[in-house]
N, C-alpha and C positions, 0 to 999 in steps of 0.2 A: 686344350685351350686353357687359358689362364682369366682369369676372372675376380675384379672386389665389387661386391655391389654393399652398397648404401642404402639404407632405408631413409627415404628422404620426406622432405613435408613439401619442397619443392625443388626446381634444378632447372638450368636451362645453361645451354651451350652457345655461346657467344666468339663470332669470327668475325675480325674488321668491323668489330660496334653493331654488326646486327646477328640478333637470337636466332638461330636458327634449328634449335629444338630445344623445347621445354616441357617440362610436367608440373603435375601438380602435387598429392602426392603418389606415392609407388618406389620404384627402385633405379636407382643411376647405378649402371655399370660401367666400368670400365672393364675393357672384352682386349687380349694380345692371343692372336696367333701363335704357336710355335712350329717349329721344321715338324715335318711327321704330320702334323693336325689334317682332318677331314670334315668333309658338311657332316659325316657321322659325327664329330665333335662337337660342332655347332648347335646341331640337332639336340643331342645330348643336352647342352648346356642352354640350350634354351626350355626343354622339358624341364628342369631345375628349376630353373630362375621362378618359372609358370607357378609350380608345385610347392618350393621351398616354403613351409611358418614361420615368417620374421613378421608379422603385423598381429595386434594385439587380438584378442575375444573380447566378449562384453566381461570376461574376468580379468584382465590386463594382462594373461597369459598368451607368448606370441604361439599359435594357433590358428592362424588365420592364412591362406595364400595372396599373392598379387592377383590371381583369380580372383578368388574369395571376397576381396577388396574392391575389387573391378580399377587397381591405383593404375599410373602410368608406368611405365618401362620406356626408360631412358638409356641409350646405346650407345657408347661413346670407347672410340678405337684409341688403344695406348699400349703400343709395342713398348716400352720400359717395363711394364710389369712382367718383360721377361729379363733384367738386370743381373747380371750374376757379378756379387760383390764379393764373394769371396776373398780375392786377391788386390792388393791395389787400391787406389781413390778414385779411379775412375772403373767406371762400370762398365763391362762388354756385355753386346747384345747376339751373342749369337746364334743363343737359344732359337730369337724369333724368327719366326715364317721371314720369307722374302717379301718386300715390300708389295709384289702381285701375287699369291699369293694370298699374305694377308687380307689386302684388299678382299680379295676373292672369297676368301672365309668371312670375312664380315657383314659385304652385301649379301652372302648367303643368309647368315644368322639375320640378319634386317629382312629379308622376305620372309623366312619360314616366322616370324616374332610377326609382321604384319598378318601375317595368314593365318594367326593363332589368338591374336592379342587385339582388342580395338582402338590404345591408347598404346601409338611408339613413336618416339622419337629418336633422330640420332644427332652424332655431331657430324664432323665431314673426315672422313679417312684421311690420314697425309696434314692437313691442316694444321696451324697455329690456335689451338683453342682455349676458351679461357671458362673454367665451368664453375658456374656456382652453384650452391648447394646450401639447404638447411636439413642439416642430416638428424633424425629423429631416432633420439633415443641415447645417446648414439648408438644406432647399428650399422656396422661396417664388417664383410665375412669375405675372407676369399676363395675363391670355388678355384680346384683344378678338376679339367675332365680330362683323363688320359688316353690314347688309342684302343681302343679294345685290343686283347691279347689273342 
């Protein structure tokens, strides 16, 4: 699975004029499937998200978890983060899962994230979304979690 998360101060996902997830702060992901991928990935990639130190200490050193912090996690599906530009002006996707699939990997990651996490939001799979964000620091990292071998 392919992953940029954001360290954010706030965010929320907006469809047709009404927010339909939002945080405060914590972390906005953008989360893309690819072919191959499993809830073991997902799984994976949400043990990360949980664990990773991108929030400050009382020494301004980031040392801190989205645990740690108690911030939101914010989930938002965007198959282009598997773009391959190599070749060309226009970008193919064929890296990514299939569109049921993805899905399927996504609402995964959104149930094991609720069943781990007290604060999640998402945006809507497939949707036209429009996401805003004041991203703190900036920090912005992108996470790959590969198949185990």
């Amino acid at each position: 699975m392919l992953a940029v998360l954001q360290r954010v101060r706030e965010a929320r996902v907006v469809i047709e004029g009404e927010v339909v997830g939002a945080i405060d702060q914590g972390l906005l992901v953008l989360v893309c499937a690819e072919k191959g991928d499993t809830e073991d990935e997902a799984a994976r990639l949400l043990a990360k998200l949980l664990k990773l130190r991108v929030f400050a200490d009382a020494a301004g050193k980031m040392n801190l978890s989205l645990q740690d912090v108690a911030g939101g996690l914010l989930l938002v599906s965007q198959f282009t983060l598997a773009a391959d530009t190599r070749s060309g002006t226009r970008p193919g996707f064929s890296a990514a899962a299939a569109p049921q699939d993805g899905e399927r990997l996504y609402d995964h990651l959104v149930r094991l994230a609720r069943d781990a996490h007290p604060v999640v939001a998402t945006g809507r799979f497939g949707a036209d979304m429009q996401v805003h964000l004041v991203n703190d620091g900036p920090v912005t990292m992108p996470l790959t979690i590969r198949p185990a071998a």
